[in-house]
PDB file as gemmi writes it, atoms N, CA and C in Angstrom:
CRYST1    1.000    1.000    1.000  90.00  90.00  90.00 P 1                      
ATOM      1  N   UNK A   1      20.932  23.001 -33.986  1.00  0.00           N  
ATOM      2  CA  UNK A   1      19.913  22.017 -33.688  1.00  0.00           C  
ATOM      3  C   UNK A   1      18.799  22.161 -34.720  1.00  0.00           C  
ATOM      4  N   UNK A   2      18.597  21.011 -35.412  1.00  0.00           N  
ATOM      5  CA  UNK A   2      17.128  21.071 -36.181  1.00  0.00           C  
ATOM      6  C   UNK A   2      16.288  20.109 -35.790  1.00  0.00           C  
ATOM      7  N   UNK A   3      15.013  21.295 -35.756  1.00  0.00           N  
ATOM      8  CA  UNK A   3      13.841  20.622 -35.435  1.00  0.00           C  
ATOM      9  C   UNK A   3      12.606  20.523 -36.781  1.00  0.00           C  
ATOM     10  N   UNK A   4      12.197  18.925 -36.302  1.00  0.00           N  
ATOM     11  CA  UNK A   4      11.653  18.791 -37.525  1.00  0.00           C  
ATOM     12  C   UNK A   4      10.176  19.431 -37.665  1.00  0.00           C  
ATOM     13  N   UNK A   5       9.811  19.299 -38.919  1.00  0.00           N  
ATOM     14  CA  UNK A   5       8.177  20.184 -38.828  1.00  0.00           C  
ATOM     15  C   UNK A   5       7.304  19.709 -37.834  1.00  0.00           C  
ATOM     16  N   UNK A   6       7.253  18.167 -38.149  1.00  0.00           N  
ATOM     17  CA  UNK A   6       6.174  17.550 -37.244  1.00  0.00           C  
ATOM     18  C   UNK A   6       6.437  18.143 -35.633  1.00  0.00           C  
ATOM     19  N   UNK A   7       7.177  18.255 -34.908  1.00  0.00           N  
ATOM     20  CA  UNK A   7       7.686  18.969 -33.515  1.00  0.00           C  
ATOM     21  C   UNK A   7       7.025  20.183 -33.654  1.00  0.00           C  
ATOM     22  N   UNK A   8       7.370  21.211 -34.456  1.00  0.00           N  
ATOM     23  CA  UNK A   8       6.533  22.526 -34.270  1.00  0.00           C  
ATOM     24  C   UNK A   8       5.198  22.323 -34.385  1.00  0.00           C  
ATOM     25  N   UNK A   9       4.554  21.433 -35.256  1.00  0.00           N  
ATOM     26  CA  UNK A   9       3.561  21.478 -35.500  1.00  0.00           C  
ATOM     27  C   UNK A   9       2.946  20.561 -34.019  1.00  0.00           C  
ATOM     28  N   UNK A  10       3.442  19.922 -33.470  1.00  0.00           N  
ATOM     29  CA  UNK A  10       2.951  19.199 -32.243  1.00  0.00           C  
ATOM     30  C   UNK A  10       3.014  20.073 -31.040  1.00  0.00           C  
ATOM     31  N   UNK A  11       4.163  21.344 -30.721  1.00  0.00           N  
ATOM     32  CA  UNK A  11       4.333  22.205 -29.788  1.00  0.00           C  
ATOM     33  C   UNK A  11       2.622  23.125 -30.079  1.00  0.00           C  
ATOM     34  N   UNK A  12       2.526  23.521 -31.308  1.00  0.00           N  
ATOM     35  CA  UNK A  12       1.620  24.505 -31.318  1.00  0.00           C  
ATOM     36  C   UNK A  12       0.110  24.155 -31.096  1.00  0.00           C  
ATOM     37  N   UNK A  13       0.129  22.337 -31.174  1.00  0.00           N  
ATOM     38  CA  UNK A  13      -1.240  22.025 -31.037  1.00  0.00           C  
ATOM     39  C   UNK A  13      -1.472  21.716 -29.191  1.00  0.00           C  
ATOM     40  N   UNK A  14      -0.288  21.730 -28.758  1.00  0.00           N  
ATOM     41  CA  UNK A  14      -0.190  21.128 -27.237  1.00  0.00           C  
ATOM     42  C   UNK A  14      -0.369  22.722 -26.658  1.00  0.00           C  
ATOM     43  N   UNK A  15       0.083  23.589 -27.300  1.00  0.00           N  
ATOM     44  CA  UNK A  15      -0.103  25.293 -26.612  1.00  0.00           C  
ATOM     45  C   UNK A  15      -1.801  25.740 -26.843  1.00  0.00           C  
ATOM     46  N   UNK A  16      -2.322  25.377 -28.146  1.00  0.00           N  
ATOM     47  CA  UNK A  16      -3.391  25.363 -28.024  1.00  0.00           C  
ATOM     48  C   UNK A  16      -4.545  24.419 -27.207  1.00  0.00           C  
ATOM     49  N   UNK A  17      -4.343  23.366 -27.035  1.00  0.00           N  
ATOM     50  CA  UNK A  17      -4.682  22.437 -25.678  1.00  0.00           C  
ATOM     51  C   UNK A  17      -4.796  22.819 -24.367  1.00  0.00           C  
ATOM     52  N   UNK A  18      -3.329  23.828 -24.137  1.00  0.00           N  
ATOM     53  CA  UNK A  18      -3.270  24.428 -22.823  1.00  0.00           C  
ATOM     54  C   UNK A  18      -4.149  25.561 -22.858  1.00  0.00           C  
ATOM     55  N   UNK A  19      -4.223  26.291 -23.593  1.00  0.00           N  
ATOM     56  CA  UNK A  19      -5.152  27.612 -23.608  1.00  0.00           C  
ATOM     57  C   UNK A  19      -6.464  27.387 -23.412  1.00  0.00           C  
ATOM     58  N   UNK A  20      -7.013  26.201 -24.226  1.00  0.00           N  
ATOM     59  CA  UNK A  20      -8.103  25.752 -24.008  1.00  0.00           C  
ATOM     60  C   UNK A  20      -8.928  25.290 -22.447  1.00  0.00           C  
ATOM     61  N   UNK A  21      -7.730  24.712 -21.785  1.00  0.00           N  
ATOM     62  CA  UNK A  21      -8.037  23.848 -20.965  1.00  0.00           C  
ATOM     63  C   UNK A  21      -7.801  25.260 -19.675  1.00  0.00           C  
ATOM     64  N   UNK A  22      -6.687  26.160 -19.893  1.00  0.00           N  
ATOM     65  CA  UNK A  22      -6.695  27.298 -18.932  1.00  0.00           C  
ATOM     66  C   UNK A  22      -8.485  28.297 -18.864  1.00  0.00           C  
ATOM     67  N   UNK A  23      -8.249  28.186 -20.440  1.00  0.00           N  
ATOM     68  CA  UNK A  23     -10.124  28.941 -20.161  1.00  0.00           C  
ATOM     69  C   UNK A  23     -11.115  28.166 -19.343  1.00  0.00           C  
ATOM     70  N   UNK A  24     -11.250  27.006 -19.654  1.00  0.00           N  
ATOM     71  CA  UNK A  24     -12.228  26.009 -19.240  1.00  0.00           C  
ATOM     72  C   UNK A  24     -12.025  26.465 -17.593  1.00  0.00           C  
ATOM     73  N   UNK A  25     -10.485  26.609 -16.802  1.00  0.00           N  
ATOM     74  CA  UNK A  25     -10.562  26.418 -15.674  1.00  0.00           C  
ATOM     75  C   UNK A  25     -11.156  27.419 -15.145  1.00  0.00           C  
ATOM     76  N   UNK A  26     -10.662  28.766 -15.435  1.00  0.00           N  
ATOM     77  CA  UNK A  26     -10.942  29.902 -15.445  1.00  0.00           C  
ATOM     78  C   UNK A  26     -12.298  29.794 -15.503  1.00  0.00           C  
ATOM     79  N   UNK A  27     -13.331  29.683 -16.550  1.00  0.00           N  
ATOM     80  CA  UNK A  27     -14.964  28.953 -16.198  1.00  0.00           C  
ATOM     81  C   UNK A  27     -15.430  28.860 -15.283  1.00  0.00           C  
ATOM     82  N   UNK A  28     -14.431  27.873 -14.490  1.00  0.00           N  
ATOM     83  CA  UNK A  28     -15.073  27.197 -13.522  1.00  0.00           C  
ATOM     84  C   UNK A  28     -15.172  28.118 -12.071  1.00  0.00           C  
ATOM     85  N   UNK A  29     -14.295  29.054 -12.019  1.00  0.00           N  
ATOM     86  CA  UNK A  29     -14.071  29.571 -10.652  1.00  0.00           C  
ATOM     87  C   UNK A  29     -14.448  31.122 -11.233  1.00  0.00           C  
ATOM     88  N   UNK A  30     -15.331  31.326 -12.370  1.00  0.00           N  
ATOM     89  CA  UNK A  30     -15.631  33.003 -12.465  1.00  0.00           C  
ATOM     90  C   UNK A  30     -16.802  32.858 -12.156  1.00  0.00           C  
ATOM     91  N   UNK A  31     -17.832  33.802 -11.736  1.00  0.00           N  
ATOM     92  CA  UNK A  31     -19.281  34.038 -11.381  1.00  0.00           C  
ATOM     93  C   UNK A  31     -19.436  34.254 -12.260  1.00  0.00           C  
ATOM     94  N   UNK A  32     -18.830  35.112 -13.627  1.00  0.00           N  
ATOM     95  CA  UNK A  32     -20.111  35.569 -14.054  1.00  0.00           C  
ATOM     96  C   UNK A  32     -19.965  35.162 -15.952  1.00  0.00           C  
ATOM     97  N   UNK A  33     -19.316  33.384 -15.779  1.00  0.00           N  
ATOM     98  CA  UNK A  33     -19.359  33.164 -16.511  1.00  0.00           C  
ATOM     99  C   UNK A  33     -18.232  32.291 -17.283  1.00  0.00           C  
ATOM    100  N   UNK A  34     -17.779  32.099 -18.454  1.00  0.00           N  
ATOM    101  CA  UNK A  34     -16.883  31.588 -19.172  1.00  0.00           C  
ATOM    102  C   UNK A  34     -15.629  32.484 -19.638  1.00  0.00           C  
ATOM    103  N   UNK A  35     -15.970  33.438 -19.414  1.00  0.00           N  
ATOM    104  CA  UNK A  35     -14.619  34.633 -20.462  1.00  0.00           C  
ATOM    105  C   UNK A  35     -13.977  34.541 -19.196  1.00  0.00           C  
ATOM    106  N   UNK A  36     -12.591  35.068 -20.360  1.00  0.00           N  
ATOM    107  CA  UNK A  36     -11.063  35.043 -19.267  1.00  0.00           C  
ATOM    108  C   UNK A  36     -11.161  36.222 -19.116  1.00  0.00           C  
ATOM    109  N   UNK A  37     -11.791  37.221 -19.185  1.00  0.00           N  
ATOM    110  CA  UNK A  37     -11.537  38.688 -18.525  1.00  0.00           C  
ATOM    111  C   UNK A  37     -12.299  38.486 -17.458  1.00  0.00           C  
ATOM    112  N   UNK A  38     -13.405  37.906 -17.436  1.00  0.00           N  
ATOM    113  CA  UNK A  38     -13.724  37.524 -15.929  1.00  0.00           C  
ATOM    114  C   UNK A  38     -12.906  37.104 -15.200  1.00  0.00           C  
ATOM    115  N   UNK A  39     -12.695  36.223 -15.277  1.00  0.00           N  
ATOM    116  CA  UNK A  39     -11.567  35.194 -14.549  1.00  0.00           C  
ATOM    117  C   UNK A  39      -9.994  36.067 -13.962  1.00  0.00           C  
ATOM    118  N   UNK A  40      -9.350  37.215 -14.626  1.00  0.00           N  
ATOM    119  CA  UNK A  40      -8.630  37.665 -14.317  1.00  0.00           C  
ATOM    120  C   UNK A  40      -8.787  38.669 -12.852  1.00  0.00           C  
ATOM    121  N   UNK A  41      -7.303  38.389 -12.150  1.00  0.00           N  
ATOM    122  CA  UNK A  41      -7.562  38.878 -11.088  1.00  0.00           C  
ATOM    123  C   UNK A  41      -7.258  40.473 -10.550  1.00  0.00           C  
ATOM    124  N   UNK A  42      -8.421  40.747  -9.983  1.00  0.00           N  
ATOM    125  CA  UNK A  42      -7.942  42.037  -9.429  1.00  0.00           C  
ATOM    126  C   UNK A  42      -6.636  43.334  -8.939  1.00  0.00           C  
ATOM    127  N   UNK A  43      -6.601  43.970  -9.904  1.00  0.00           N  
ATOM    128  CA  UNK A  43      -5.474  44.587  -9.744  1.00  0.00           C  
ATOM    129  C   UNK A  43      -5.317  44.849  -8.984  1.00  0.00           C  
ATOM    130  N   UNK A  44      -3.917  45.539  -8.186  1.00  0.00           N  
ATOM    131  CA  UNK A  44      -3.722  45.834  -7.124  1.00  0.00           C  
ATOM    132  C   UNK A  44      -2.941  47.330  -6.721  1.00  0.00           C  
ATOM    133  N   UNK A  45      -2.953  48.012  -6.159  1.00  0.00           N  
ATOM    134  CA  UNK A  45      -2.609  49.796  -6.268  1.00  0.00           C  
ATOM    135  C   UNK A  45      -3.788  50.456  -6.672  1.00  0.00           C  
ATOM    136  N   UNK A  46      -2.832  51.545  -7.340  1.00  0.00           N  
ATOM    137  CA  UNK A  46      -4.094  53.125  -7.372  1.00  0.00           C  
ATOM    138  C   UNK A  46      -4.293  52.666  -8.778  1.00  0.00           C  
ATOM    139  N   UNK A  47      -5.409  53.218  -8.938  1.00  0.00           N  
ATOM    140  CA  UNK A  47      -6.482  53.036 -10.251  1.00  0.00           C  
ATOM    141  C   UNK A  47      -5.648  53.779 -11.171  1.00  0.00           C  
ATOM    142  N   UNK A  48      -5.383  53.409 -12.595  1.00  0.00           N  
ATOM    143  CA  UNK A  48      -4.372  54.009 -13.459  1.00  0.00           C  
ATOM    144  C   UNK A  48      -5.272  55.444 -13.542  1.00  0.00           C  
ATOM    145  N   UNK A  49      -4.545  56.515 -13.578  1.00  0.00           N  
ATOM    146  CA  UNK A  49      -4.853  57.770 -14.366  1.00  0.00           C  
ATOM    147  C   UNK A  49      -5.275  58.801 -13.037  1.00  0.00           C  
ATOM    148  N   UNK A  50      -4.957  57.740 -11.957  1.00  0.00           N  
ATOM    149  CA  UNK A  50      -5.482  58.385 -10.759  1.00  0.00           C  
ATOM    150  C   UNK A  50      -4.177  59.895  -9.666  1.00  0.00           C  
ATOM    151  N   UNK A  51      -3.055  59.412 -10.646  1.00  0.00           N  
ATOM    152  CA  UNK A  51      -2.323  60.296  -9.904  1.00  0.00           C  
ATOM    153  C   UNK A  51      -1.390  60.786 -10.922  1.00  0.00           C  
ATOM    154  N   UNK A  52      -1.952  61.097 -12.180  1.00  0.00           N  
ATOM    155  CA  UNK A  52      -1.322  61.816 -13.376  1.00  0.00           C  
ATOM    156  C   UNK A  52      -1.652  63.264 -13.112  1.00  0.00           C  
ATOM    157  N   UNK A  53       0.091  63.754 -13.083  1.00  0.00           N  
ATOM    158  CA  UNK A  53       0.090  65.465 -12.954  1.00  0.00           C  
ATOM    159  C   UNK A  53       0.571  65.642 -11.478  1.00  0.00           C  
ATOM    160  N   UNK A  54       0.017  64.442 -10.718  1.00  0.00           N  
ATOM    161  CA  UNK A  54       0.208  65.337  -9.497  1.00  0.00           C  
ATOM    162  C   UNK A  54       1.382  64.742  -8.842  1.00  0.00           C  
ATOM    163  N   UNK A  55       1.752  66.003  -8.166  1.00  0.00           N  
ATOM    164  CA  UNK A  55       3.026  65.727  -7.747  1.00  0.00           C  
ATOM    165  C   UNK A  55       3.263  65.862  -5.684  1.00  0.00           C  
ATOM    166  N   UNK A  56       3.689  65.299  -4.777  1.00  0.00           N  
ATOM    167  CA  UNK A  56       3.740  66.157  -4.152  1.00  0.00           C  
ATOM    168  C   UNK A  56       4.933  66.764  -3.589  1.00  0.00           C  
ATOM    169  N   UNK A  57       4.704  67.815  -2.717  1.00  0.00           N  
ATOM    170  CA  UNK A  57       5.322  68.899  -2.664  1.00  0.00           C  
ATOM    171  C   UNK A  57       6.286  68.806  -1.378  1.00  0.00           C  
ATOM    172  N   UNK A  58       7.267  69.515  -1.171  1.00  0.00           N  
ATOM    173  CA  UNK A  58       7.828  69.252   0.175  1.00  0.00           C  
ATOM    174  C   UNK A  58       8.531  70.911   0.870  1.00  0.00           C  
ATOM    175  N   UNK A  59       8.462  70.967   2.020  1.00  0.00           N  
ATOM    176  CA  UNK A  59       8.271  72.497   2.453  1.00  0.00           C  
ATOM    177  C   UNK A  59      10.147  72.458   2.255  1.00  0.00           C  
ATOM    178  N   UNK A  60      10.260  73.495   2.283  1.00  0.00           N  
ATOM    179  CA  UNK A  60      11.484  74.100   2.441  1.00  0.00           C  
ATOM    180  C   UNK A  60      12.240  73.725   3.762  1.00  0.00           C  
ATOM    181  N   UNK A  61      11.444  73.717   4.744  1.00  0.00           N  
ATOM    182  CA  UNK A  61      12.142  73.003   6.029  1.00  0.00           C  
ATOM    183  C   UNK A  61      11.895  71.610   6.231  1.00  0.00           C  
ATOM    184  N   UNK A  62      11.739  71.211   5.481  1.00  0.00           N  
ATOM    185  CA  UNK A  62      11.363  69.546   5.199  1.00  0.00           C  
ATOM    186  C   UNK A  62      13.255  68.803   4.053  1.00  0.00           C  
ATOM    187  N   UNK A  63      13.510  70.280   3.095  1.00  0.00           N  
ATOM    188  CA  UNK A  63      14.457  69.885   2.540  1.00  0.00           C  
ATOM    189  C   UNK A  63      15.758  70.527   3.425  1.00  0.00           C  
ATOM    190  N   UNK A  64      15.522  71.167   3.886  1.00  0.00           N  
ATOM    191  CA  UNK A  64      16.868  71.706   4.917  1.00  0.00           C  
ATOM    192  C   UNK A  64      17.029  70.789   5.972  1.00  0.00           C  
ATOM    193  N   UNK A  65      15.853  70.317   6.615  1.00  0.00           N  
ATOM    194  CA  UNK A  65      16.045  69.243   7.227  1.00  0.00           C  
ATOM    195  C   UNK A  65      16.940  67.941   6.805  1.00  0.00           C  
ATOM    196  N   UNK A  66      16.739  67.666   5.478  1.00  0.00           N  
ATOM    197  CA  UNK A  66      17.374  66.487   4.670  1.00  0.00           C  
ATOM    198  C   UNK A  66      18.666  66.735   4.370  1.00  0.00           C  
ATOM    199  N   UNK A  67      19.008  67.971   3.836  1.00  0.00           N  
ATOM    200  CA  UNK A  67      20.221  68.720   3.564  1.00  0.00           C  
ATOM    201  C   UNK A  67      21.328  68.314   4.690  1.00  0.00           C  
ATOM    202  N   UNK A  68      20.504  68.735   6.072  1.00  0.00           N  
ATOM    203  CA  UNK A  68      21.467  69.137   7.134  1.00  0.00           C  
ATOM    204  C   UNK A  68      21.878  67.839   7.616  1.00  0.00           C  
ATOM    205  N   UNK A  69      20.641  67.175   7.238  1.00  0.00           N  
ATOM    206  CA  UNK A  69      21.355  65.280   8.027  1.00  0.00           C  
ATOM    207  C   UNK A  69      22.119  64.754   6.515  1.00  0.00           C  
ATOM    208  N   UNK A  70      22.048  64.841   5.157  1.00  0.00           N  
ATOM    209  CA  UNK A  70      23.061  64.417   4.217  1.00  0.00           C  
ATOM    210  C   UNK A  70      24.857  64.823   4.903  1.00  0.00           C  
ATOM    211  N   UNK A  71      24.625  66.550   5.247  1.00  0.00           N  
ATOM    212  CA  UNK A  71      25.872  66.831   5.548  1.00  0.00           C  
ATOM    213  C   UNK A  71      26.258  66.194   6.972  1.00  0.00           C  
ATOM    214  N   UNK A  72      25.280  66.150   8.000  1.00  0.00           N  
ATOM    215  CA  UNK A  72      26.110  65.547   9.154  1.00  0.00           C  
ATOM    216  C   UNK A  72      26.815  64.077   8.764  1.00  0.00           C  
ATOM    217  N   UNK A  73      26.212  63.330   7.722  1.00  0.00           N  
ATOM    218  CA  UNK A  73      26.436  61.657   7.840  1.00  0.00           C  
ATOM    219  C   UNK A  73      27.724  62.306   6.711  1.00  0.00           C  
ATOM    220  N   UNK A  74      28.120  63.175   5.983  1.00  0.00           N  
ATOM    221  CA  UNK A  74      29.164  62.995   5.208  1.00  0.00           C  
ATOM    222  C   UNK A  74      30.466  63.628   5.973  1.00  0.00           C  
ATOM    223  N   UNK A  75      29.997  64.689   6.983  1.00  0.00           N  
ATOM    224  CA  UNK A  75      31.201  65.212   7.944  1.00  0.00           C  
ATOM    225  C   UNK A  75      31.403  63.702   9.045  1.00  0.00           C  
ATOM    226  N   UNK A  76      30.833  62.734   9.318  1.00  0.00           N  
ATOM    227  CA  UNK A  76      30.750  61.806  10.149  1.00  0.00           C  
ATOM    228  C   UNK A  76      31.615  61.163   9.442  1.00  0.00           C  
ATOM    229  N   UNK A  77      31.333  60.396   8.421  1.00  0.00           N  
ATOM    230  CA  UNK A  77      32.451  59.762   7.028  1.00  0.00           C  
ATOM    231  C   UNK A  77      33.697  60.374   7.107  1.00  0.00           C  
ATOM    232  N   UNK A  78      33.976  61.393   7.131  1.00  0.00           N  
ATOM    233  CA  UNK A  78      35.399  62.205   6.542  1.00  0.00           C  
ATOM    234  C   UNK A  78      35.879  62.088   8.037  1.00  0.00           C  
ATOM    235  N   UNK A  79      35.221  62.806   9.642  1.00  0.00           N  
ATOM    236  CA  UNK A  79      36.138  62.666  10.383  1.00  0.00           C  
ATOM    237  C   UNK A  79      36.516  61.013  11.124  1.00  0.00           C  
ATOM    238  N   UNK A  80      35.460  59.882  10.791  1.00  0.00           N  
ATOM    239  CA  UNK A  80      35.844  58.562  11.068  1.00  0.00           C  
ATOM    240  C   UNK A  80      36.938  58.105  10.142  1.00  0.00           C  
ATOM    241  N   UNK A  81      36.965  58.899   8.534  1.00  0.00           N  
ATOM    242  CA  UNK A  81      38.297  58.348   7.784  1.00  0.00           C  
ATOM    243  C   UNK A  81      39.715  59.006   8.093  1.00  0.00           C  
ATOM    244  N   UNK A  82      39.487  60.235   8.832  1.00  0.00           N  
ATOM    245  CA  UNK A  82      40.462  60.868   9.136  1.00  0.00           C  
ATOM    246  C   UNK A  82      41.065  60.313  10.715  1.00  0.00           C  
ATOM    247  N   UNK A  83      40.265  59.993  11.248  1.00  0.00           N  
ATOM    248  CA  UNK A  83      40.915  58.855  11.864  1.00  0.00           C  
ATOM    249  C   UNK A  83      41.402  57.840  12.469  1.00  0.00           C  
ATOM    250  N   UNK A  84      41.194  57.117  11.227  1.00  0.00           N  
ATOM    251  CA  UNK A  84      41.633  55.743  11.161  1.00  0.00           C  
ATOM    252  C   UNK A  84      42.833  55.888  10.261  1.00  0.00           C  
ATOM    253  N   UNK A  85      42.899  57.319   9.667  1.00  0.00           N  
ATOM    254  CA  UNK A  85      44.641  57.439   8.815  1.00  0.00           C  
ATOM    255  C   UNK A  85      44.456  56.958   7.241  1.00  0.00           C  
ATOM    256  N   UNK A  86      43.538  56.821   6.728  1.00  0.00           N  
ATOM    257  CA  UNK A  86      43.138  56.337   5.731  1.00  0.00           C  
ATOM    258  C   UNK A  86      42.790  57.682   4.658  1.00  0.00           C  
ATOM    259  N   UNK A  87      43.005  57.307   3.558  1.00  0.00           N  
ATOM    260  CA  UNK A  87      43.141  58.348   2.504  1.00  0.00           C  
ATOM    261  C   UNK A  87      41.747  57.751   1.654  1.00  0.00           C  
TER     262      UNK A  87                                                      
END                                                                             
């Protein structure tokens, strides 16, 4: 497919139109002004840098606990396949 110059050159003036007209809106609904960093909306979660390093921790009877229900649901599996006769 070829596209002729005049087309690119009409896409890039219609993208700049939109940008224009997105700031303007943005304007209209920021308090504290015209800029698009105003206008952008509030992030949402934990504040970046807020939970670097940390990890948390889990007790030993917290993982034996997990352990012991992995193995009941896989002895549950093996004796429901054993039988129904299935390999």
């Amino acid at each position: 497919m070829i596209v002729a110059f005049e087309s690119i050159k009409r896409a890039g003036e219609i993208l700049k139109e939109i940008e224009a007209l997105q700031a303007e809106l943005a304007g209209l609904f920021s308090s504290k002004g015209s800029t698009a960093a105003a206008a952008a909306p509030k992030r949402r979660g934990r504040p970046p840098g807020s939970g670097v390093g940390k990890r948390r921790k889990m007790s030993a009877e917290g993982r034996a606990r997990i352990a012991a229900a992995a193995k009941a649901r896989w002895a549950k599996f093996h004796a429901d396949k054993a039988k129904s006769g299935k390999k």
